[in-house]
N, C-alpha and C positions, 0 to 999 in steps of 0.2 A: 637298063630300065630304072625308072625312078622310083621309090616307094614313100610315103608321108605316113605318119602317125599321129595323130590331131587329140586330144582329149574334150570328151561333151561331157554337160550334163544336164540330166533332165528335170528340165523346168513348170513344166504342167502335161498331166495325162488326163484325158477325157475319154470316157466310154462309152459306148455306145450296143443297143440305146439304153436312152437315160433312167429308160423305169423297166425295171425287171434286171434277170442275170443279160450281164454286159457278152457280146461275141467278140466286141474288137475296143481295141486300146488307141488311139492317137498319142501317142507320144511325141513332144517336144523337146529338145536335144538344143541348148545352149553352147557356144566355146566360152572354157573358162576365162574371167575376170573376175575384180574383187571391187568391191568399193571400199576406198581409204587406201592406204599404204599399205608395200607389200613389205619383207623383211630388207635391209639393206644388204644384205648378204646373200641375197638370190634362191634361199634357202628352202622359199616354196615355188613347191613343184608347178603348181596353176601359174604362179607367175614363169617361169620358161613358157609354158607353153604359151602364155599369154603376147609372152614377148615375141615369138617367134610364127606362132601360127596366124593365121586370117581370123578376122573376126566372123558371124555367121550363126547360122540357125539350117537344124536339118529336124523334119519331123518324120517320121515312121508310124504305121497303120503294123499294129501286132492283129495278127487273127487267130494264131496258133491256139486253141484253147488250153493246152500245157501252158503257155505264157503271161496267160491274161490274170491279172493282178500282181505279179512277181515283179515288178517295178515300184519305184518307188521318188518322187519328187526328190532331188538332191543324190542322188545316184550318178558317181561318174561313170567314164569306160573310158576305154583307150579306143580309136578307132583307126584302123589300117587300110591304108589305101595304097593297094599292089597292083600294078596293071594288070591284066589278062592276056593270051596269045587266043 
């Protein structure tokens, strides 16, 4: 089995709805890049990943109301993708 570990980060969260307490979060989920020059020495981590993963955008609907505002624009994660049986 294959497994991959990609790093996002989130680039804009929208809630809804707009007027009153929010129930759900849209979050959008970036893969790292950088503008300008990375270190010559490989020495940031964004840049691996940069290098090696796919480029791409993943968004997510949080509804859990434990979760709703606990994000935050610029926030990374590590993201694991392990097959299933």
């Amino acid at each position: 089995m294959t497994a991959m570990r990609a790093k996002v980060k989130i680039t804009n969260i929208a809630a809804y709805p707009t007027v009153g307490t929010p129930t759900q979060e849209a979050l959008t989920f970036n893969f790292p890049s950088k503008d300008g020059a990375y270190p010559a020495d490989g020495s940031d981590e964004d840049q691996q990943f940069a290098k090696f993963s796919p480029c791409g955008a993943l968004s997510l609907t949080v509804t859990n109301p434990a979760l709703i505002g606990k994000f935050a624009v610029g926030d990374k994660f590590y993201l694991d993708f392990t097959p299933t049986t």
